[in-house]
C-alpha positions in Angstrom: 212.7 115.7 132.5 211.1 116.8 128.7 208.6 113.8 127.6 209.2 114.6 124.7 212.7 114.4 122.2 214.1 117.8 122.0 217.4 118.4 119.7 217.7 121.8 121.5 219.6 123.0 123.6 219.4 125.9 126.4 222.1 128.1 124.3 219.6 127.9 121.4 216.0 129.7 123.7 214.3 132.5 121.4 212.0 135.2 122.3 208.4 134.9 121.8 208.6 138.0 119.0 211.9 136.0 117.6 209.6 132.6 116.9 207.3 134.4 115.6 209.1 136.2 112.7 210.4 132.7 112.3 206.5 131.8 111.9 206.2 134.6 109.5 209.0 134.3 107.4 208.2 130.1 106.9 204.4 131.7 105.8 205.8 134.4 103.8 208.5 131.0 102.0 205.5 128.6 101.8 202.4 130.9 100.9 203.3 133.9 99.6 201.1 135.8 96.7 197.3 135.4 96.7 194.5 132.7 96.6 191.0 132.1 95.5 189.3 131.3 98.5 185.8 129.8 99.4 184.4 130.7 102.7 181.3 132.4 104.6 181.5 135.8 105.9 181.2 136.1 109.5 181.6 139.2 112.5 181.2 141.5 109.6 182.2 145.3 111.1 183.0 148.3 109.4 185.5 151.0 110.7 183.4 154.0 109.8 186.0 156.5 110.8 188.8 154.9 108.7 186.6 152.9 106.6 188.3 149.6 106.8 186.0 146.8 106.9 187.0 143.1 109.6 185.4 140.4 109.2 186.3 136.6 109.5 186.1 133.9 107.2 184.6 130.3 108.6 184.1 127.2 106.9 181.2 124.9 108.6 180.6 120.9 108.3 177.7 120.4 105.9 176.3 117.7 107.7 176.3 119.0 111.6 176.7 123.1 110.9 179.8 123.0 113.1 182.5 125.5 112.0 185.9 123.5 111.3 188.5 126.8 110.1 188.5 130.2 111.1 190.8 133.1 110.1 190.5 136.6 110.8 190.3 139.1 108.0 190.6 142.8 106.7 189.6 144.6 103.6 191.5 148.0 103.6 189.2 151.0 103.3 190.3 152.3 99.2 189.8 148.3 98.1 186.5 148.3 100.6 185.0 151.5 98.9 185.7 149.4 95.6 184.3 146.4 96.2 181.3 146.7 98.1 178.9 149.0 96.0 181.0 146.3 92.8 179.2 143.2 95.1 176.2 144.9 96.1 175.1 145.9 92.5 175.9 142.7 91.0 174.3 140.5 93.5 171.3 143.2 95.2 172.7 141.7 98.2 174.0 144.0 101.1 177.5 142.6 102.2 177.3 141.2 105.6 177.3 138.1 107.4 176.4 134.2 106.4 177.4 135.1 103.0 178.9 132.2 100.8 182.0 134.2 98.7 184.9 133.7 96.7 187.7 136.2 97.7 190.7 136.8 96.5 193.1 137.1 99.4 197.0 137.0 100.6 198.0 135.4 103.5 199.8 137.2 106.2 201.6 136.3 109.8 202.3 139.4 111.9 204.5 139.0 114.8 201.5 140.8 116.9 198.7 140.5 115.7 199.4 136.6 114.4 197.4 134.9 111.0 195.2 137.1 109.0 193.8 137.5 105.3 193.8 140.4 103.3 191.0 140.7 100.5 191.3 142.1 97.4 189.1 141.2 95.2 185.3 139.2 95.8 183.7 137.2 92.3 179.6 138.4 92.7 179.0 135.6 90.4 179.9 132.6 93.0 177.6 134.3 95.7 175.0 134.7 93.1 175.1 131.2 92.5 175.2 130.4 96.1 171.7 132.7 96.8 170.2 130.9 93.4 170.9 127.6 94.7 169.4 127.7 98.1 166.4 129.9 96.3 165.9 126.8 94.2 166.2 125.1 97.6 163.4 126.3 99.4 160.9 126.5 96.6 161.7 122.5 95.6 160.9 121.7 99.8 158.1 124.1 99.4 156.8 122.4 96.2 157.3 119.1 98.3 155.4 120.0 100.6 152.7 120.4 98.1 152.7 124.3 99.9 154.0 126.5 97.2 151.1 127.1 95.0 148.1 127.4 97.8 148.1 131.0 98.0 147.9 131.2 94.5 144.9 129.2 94.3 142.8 131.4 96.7 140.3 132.9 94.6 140.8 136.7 94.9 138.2 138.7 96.3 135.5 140.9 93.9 136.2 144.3 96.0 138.9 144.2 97.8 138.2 146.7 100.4 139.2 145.9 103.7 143.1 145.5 103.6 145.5 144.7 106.2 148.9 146.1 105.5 152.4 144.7 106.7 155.0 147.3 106.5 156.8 149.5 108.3 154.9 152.7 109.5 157.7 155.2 108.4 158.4 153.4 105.1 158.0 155.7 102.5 156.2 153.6 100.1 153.2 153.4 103.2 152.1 156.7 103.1 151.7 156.8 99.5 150.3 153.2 99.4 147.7 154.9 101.6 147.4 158.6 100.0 146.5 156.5 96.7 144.2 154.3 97.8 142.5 156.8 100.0 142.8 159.7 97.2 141.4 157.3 94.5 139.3 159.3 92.0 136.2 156.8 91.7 135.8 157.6 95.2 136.4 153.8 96.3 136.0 153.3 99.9 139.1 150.9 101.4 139.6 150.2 104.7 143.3 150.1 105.8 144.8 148.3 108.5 148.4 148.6 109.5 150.2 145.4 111.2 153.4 147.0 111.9 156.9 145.0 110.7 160.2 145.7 110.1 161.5 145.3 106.2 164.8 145.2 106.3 167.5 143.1 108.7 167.8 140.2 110.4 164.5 140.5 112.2 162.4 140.6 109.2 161.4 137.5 108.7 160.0 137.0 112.5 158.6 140.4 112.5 156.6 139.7 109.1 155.9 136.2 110.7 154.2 137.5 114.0 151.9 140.4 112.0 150.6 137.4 110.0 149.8 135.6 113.0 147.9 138.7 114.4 146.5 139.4 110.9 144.9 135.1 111.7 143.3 135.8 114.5 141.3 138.6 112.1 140.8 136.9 109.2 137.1 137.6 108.5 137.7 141.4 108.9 140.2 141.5 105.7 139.6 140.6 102.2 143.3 140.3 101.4 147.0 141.2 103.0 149.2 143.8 101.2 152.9 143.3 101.9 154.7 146.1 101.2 158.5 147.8 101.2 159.0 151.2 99.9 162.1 153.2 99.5 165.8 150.9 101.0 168.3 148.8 99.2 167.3 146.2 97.0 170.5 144.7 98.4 168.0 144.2 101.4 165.7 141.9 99.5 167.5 138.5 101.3 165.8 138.5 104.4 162.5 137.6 102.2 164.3 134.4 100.9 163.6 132.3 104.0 161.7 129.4 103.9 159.8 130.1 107.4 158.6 133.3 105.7 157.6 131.6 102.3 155.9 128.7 103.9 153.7 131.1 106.2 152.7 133.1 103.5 151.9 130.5 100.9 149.4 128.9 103.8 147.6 131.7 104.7 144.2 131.9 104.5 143.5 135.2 102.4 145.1 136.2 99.4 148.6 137.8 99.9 149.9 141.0 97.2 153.3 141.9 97.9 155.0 145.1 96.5 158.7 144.9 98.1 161.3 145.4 95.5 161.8 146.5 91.7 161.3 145.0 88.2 163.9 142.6 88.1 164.0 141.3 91.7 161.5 138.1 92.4 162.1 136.9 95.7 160.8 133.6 97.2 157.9 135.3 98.8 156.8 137.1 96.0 156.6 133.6 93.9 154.4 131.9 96.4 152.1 135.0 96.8 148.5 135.2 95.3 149.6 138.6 93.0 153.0 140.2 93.2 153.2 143.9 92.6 156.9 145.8 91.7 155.9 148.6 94.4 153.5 149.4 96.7 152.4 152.0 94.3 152.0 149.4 91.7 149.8 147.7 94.9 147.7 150.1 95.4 147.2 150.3 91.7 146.0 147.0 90.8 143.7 147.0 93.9 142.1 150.5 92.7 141.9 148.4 89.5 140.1 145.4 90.9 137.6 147.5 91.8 137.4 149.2 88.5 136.7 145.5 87.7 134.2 145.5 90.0 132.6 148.8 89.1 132.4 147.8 85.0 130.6 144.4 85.9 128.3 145.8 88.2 127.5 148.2 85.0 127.5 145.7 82.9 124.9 143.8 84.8 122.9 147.4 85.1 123.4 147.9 81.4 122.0 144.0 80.7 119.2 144.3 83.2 118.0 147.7 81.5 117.9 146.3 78.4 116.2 143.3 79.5 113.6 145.2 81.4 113.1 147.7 78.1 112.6 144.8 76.0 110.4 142.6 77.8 108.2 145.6 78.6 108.0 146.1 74.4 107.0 142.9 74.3 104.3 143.2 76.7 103.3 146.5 75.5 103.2 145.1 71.7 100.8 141.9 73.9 98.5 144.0 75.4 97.9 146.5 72.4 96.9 142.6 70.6 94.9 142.0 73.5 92.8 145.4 73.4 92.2 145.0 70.1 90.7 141.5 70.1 88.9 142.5 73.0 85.4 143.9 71.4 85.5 140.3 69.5 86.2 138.3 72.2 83.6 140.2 74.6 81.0 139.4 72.0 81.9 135.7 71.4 82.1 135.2 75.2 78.8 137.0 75.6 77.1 134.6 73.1 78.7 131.8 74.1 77.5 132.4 77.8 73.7 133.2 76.3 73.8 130.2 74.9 75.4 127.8 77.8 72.4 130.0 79.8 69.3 129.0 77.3 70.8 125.4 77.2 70.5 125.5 81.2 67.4 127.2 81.3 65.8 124.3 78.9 67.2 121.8 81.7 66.1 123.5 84.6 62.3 122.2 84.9 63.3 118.7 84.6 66.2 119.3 86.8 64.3 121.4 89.2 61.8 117.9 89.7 64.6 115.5 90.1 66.5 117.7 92.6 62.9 118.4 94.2 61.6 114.3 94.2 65.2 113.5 95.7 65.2 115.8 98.5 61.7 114.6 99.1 63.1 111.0 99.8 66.2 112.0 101.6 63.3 113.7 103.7 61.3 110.9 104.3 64.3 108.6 104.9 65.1 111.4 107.9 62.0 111.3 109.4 61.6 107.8 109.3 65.3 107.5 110.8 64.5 110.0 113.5 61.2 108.6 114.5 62.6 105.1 115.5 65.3 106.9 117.4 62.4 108.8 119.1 60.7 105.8 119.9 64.0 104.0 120.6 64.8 106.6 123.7 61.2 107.0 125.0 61.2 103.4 125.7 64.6 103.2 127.2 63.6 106.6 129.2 60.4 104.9 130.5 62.4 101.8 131.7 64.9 104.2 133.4 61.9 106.0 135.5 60.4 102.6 135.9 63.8 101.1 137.7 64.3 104.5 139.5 60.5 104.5 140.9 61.4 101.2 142.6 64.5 102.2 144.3 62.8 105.2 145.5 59.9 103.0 147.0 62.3 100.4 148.6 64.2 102.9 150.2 61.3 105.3 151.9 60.8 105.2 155.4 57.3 103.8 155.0 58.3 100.8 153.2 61.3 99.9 155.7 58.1 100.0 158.5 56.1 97.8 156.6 58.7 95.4 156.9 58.7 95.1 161.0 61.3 98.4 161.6 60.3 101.3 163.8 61.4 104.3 163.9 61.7 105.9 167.8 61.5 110.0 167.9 62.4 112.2 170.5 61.5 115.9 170.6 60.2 115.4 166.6 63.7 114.0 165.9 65.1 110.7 165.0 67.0 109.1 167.5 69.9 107.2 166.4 71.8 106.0 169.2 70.9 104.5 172.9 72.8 107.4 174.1 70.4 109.7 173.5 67.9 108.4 176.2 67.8 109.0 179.8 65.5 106.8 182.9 62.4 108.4 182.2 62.5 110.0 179.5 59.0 110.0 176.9 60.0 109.2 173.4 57.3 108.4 170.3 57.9 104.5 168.3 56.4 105.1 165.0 55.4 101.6 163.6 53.8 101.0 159.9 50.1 101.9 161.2 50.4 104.4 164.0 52.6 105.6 166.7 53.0 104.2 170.3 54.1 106.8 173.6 56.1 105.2 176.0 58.5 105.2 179.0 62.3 105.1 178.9 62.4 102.5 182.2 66.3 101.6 182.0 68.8 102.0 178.4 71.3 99.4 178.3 74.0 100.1 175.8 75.6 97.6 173.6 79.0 96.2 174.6 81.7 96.6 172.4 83.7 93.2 171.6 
């Protein structure tokens, strides 16, 4: 049993082919001829044996990214040979995907294949408005960011000599770049570095992001950073509007030159950059240039310092000639002024010579009378000294300590210190104040300790 009402009946069942020819033919009644129509370009491929060109068109919510309509599409190969060198020119962007168009388009319902457009026509002038809108995009958030102008505001270096390079190492425009700054007829010495990148494609912008990285970690080695793109497409030039790309650059720490497209072509990295160059020829120019620059001032200064030297020895020259020829005149006055500072001194000297003499002669007498109380002073003070030491001597001797009721017992010629000493019978000598007594050891008794 159908859940849903159904006004059909068995008699009336169609083929799958049958419905869809009905499909087609209510398209073909409803939308038939051809529309303007705003979309992105997406899966962009390109038949190179027949030269047709698929692609699909995608619309995408502004607010989450999320695409909302999808439709496959074809550009046959005579209107595809047409309008892609037409697009290319006009906008110097390469037709491919994430493009914002405006095609001109019928729609068509095969009973195979299903919905499909065919283009027909593409208006450059609503893509070019697209890519100058989100260019004005990125350098307003840049400007918010107060980021767009620091690169500009690095001062650049005197002599640029030591430069690293991001490029690609079989672009054209590098070995040139380097043959001219190499080749340079003042005989300038640079020193090139190449931080390998690729320049054109969707990996552009993270390649030229991870040589600056590398170039950081070696930024006192190079005086400034040459980005450079010979030779390709200026159709190319999109992948160096990206805000990553322009942010990097316009915070790096050394002055940035970039030489990646022509005249007329001023991408978002070139406007952030410290100089921008059309080529790296032009590049390598204006760095041969700055050095020029640097060459002139250093003559200027040579030029200014030989002068200055030439004129301040004139000027010394012109003094000293002055100065010889005052000299006899100034001799003689000198002399004579000295002859007579010398007779005014010698007219002085007696009655100097007596003052100087009668002063010494009291400073004299005020020494000797000074040294002779001092004398005095430490004779007396010596004499007290003996005096005191005289006494202590005669307490202490060996005949005063007799006097005073001590003996002294000897045995052998020796003084004997200690009961110990003695044996029954023994002979020992007792020296007393007035003689000396012989006597008899009869029995020692030694003291007992307590």
């Amino acid at each position: 049993m159908s859940l849903y009402p159904d006004n059909s009946t068995k008699e009336q069942t169609l083929t799958l082919r049958e419905l869809n020819l009905r499909v087609k033919s209510a398209i073909q009644a409803q939308v038939s001829g051809m529309y303007w129509l705003r979309a992105e370009t997406s899966d962009v491929r390109v038949n190179h044996a027949s030269g047709h060109c698929y692609l699909e068109f995608v619309e995408k919510n502004k607010q989450t990214g999320q695409i909302v309509a999808k439709a496959r599409a074809s550009i046959w190969a005579k209107t595809f040979a047409l309008l892609k060198p037409y697009f290319e020119r006009e906008t110097r962007q390469a037709f491919v995907s994430g493009l914002s168009v405006l095609v001109k388009v019928t729609v068509d319902f095969h009973e195979l294949y299903g919905f499909s457009l065919t283009v027909y026509d593409i208006d450059p002038s609503y893509t070019l408005g697209d890519m100058a809108r989100r260019r004005m995009e990125i350098v307003k958030q840049l400007n918010e960011e107060g980021i767009f102008t620091l690169n500009k505001e690095l001062p650049f270096p005197a002599i640029p000599q030591r430069i690293a390079v991001i490029t690609s190492p079989t672009a054209a425009g590098y070995e040139d770049f380097v043959n001219q700054l190499t080749n340079n007829k003042p005989g300038y010495p640079f020193q090139i570095k190449l931080f390998t990148a690729l320049m054109q494609g969707e990996k552009t912008e993270e390649s030229i992001i991870s040589a600056l990285d590398r170039i950081y970690g070696y930024a006192d080695y190079f005086d400034v950073v040459a980005i450079i793109r010979g030779g390709g497409s200026t159709s190319d030039l999109n992948c160096f509007d990206s805000y990553l790309l322009a942010a990097n650059c316009a915070q790096f720490p050394l002055p940035v030159i970039t030489g990646i497209g022509h005249e007329r072509d001023e991408t978002v990295l070139d406007m952030v950059a410290n100089t921008r160059m059309k080529t790296p020829t032009a590049v390598a120019e204006f760095l041969i240039g700055r050095m020029d620059l640097a060459a002139e001032a250093v003559e200027d200064l040579y030029q200014s310092l030989t002068t200055l030297v030439e004129k301040r020895l004139t000027e010394q020259k012109s003094l000293l000639q002055m100065l010889i020829s005052r000299l006899p005149i100034t001799v003689v006055n000198l002399l004579e002024k000295m002859r007579s500072q010398l007779l005014t001194l010698g007219g002085k000297l007696p009655t100097a010579s007596i003052l100087l003499v009668s002063t010494q002669k009291s400073i004299l007498n005020d020494r000797f009378r000074q040294l002779q109380q001092l004398s005095y002073t430490q004779l007396e003070k010596n004499r007290k000294f003996l005096q005191l030491t005289e006494q202590f001597v005669t307490l202490a001797s060996p005949e005063y300590i007799l006097k005073r009721g001590y003996s002294l017992m000897l045995k052998e010629g020796k003084i004997v210190k200690s009961v110990s000493s003695f044996s029954e019978g023994e002979t020992f000598i007792a020296r007393l104040a007035d003689g000396e007594v012989n006597a008899v050891v009869r029995f020692v008794t030694k003291k007992k300790n307590k």
